[in-house]
C-alpha positions as CSV (number, residue, x, y, z in Angstrom):
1,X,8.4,29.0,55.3
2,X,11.8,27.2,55.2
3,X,13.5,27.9,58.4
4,X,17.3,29.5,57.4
5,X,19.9,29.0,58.9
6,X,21.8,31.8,60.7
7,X,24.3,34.3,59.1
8,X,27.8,33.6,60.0
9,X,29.5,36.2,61.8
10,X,32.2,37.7,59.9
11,X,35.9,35.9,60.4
12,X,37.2,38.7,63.2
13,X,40.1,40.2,61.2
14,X,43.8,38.9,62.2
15,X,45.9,41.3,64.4
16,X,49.3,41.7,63.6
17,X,51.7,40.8,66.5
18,X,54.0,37.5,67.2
19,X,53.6,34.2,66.6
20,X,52.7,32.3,69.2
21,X,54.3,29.4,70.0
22,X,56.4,29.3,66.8
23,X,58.9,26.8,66.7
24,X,62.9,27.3,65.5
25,X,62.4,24.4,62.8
26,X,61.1,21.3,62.0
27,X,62.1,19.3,65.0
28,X,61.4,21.9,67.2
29,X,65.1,22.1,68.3
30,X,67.3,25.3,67.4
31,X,69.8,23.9,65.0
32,X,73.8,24.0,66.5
33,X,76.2,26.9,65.7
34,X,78.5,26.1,62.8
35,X,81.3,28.3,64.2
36,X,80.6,27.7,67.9
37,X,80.8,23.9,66.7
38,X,84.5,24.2,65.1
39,X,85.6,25.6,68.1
40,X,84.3,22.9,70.1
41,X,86.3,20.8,67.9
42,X,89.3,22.7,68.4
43,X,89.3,22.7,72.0
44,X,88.0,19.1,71.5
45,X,91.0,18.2,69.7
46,X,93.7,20.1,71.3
47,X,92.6,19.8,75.1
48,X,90.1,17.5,76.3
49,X,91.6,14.8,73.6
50,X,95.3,15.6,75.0
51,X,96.1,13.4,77.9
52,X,99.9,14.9,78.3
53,X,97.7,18.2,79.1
54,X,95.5,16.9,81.2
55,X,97.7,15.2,83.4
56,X,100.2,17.8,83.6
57,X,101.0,19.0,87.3
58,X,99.3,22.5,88.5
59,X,102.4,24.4,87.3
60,X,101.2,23.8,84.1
61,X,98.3,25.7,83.2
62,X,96.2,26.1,79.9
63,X,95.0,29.4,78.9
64,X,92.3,29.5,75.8
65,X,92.5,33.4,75.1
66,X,90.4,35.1,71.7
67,X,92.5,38.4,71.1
68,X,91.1,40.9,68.8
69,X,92.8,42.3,65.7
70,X,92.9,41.5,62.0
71,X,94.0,38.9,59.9
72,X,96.6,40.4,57.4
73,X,97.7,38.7,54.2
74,X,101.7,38.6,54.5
75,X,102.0,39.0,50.9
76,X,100.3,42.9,50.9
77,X,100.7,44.0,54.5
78,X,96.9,44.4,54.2
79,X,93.2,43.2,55.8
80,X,92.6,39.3,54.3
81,X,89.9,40.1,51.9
82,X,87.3,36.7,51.5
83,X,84.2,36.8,48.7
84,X,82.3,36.1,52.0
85,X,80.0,38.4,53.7
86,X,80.0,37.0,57.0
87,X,82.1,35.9,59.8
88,X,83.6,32.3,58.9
89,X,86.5,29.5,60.5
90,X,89.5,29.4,58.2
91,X,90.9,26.0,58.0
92,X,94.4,25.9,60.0
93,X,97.2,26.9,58.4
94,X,95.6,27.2,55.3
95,X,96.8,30.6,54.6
96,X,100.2,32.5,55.0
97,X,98.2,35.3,57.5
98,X,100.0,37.5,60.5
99,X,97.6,38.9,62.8
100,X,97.8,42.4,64.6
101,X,96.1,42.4,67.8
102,X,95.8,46.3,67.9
103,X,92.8,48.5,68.5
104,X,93.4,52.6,68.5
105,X,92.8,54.6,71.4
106,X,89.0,55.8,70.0
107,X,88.1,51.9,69.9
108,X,89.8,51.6,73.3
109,X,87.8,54.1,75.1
110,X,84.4,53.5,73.3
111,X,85.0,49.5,74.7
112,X,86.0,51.0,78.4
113,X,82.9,52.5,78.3
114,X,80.2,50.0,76.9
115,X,82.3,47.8,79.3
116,X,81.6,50.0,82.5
117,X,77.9,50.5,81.5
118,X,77.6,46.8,81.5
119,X,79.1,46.4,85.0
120,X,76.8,49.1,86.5
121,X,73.9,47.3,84.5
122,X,74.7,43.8,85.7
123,X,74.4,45.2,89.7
124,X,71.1,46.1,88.9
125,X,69.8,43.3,86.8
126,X,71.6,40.4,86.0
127,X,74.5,38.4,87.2
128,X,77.4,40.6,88.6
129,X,80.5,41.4,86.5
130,X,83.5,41.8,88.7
131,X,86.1,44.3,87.8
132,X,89.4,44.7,88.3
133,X,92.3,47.6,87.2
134,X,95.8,46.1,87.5
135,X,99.1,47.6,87.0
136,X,101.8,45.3,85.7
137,X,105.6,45.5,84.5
138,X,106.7,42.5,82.2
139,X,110.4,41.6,81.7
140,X,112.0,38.9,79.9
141,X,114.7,36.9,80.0
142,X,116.1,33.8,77.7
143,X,116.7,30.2,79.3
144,X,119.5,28.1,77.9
145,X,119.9,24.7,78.4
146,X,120.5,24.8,82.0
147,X,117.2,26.6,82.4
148,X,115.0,24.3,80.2
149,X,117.0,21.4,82.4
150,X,114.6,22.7,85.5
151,X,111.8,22.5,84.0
152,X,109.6,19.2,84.6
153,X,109.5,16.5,81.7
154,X,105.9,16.9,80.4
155,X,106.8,21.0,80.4
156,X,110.1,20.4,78.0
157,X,107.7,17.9,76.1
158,X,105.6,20.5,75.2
159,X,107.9,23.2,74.6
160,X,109.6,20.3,72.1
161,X,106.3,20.3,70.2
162,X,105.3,23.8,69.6
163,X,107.0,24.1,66.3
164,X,108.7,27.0,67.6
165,X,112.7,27.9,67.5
166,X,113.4,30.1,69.2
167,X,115.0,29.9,72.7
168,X,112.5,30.0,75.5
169,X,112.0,33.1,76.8
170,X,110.8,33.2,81.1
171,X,108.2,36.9,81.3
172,X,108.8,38.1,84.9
173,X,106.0,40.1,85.4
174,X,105.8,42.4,88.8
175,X,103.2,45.2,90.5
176,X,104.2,48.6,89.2
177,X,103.4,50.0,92.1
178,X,104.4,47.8,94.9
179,X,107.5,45.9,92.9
180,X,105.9,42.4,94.1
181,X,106.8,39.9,91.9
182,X,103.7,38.4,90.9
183,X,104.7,35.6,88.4
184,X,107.4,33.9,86.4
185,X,105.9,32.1,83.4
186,X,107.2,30.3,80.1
187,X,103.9,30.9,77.8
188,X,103.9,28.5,75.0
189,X,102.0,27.7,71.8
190,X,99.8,24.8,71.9
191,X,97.3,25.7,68.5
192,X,95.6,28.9,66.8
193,X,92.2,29.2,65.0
194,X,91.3,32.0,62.8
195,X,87.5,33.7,62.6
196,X,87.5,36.3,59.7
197,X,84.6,38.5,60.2
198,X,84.1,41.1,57.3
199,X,81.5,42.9,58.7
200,X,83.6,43.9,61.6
201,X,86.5,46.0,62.3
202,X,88.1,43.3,63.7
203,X,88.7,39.6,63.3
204,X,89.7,37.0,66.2
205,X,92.3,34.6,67.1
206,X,91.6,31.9,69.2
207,X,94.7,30.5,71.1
208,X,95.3,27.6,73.7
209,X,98.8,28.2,75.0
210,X,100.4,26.5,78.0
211,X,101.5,28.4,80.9
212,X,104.7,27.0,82.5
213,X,105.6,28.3,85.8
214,X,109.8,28.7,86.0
215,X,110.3,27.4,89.4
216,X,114.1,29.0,90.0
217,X,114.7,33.3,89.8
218,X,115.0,33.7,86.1
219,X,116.4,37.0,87.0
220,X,120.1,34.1,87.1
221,X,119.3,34.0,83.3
222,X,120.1,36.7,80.3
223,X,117.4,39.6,80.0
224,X,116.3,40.5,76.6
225,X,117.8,43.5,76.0
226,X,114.4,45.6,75.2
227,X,112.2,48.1,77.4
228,X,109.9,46.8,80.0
229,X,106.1,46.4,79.2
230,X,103.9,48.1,81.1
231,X,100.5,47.4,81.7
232,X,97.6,49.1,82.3
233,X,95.1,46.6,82.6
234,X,91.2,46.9,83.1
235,X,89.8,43.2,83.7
236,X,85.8,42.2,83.5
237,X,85.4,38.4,84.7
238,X,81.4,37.3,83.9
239,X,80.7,33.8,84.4
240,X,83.6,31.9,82.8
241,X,85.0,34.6,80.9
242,X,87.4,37.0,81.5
243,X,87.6,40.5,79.2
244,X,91.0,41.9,79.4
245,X,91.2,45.6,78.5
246,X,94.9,46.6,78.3
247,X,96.8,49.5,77.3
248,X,100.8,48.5,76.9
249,X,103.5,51.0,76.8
250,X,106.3,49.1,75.3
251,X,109.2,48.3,72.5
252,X,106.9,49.5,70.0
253,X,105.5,52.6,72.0
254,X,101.6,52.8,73.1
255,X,99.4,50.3,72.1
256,X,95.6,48.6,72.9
257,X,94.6,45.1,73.2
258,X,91.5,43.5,73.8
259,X,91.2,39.6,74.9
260,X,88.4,37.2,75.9
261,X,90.0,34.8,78.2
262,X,87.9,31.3,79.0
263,X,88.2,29.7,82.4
264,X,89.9,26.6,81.3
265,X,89.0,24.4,84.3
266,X,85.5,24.8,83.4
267,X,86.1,23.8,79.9
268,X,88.0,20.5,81.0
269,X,85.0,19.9,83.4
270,X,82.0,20.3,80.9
271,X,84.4,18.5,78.2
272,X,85.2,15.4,80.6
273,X,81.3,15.2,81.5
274,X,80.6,15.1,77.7
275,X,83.1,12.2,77.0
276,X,81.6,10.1,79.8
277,X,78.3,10.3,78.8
278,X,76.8,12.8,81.6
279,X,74.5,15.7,81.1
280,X,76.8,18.9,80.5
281,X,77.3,22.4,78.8
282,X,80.1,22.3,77.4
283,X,78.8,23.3,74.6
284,X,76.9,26.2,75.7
285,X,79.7,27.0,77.5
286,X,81.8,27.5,74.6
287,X,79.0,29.1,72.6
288,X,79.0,32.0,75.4
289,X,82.8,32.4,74.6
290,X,82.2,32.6,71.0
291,X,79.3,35.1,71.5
292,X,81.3,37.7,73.9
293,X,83.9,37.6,70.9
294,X,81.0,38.4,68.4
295,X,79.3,41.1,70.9
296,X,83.0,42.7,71.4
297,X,83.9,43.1,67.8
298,X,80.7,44.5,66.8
299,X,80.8,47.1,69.9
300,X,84.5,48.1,68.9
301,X,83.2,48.8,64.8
């Protein structure tokens, strides 16, 4: 009798469940950010590339803020509309866009609260988020030539290059409740990018402005005849970011804004290591900015 050979046992069945060890493509690395990437660029460009910025004395600072709002088509008074169906960089000044950085008081309170539930959350489990609730009082007043003339060179060079034409205007901002003045500061335009995001209530603009401090009392100089603003601020700082929760009582009555300020000294740092060649994050760091944006404006819909 011809020995047989033995029966197979039967293939065991697959279980459904994940993938082990499954790689993020064909190189095993996960592919760059196309948005995260253009902002790179922009800071790229417009910081770490400016050596007038980077040298400037420590009464010059550079803030990177995202505010947001909506982009609105100055033509109709209404929300850009793209055939695009999800969030995208529009090429600077490609477009003839305002943008309202406005949230209602529903959006306000449902981002105080997913904001709060993340502080108590990160006590428990993660990296802290420090909170803050500040109370400030903003007045302006408009320099002249004499004022500009006190300014340091490098400070009227970049007011000279802004674009804008209007006289500089000195915000003197104080403690409501104490009356301390707190700061005198000429904030000026250095470069806007626009992220439309249709799936959203709200889009993003991305600023780098440079803070001047006025070193004389601008209170010598004309005020802007226009109520005070009045700020009711509730500040998040995680890591290198900085979530600004703000309800204003100004000019234009009540309003709400929402920012995501990056720590800009961080950003030069990372951005210096990566033009010398040294290990850095600078990407990553700007990702994480880029990412509290997205996170924010999907929480606010």
């Amino acid at each position: 009798m011809t020995p047989q050979p033995p029966v197979a046992a039967p293939a065991p069945v697959p279980v459904p469940g994940p993938i082990p060890a499954l790689e993020p493509c064909l190189t095993g690395e996960l592919p760059y950010d196309d948005v995260t990437r253009h902002v790179c660029d922009f800071f790229w460009q417009n910081i770490i590339s400016r050596e007038d910025l980077l040298a400037a004395p420590p009464s010059i600072k550079i803030e990177v803020e995202g505010k947001l709002g909506t982009l609105v088509n100055r033509d109709t008074n209404q929300r850009l509309q793209l055939p695009v169906i999800s969030q995208v960089v529009l090429a600077p000044n490609s477009m003839e866009l305002a943008f309202k950085s406005l949230m209602d008081e529903r959006q306000h309170k449902k981002m105080n609260d997913f904001l709060n539930g993340n502080v108590s959350a990160a006590v428990r489990q993660r990296r802290l988020i420090q909170y803050q609730h500040l109370r400030e009082t903003d007045s302006f007043h408009v320099l002249g030539p004499d004022g500009i003339a006190m300014l340091p060179p490098v400070a009227r060079g970049i007011m000279a290059n802004s674009g804008h034409n209007r006289k500089p205007r000195v915000r003197v901002t104080h403690d409501t409740k104490t009356g301390a003045l707190k700061n005198q500061i000429i904030k000026t335009r250095i470069a806007d990018l626009d992220i439309y995001s249709p799936q959203t209530a709200f889009d993003c603009r991305i600023s780098i402005n440079a803070e001047i401090t006025f070193p004389e009392d601008a209170s010598d100089f004309e005020q802007i005849d226009e109520p005070p603003r009045i700020k009711d601020r509730m500040s998040y700082v995680h890591q290198f970011n900085q979530i600004d929760l703000t309800q204003v009582h100004g000019s234009n009555g009540k309003v709400h804004e929402l920012e995501i300020e990056l720590m800009t000294d961080k950003l030069i740092e990372q951005g210096m290591l990566t033009k010398s060649g040294q290990d850095n994050c600078y990407e990553t760091l700007v990702g994480a900015f880029v990412n509290n944006i997205r996170l924010l404006s999907r929480e606010a819909t």
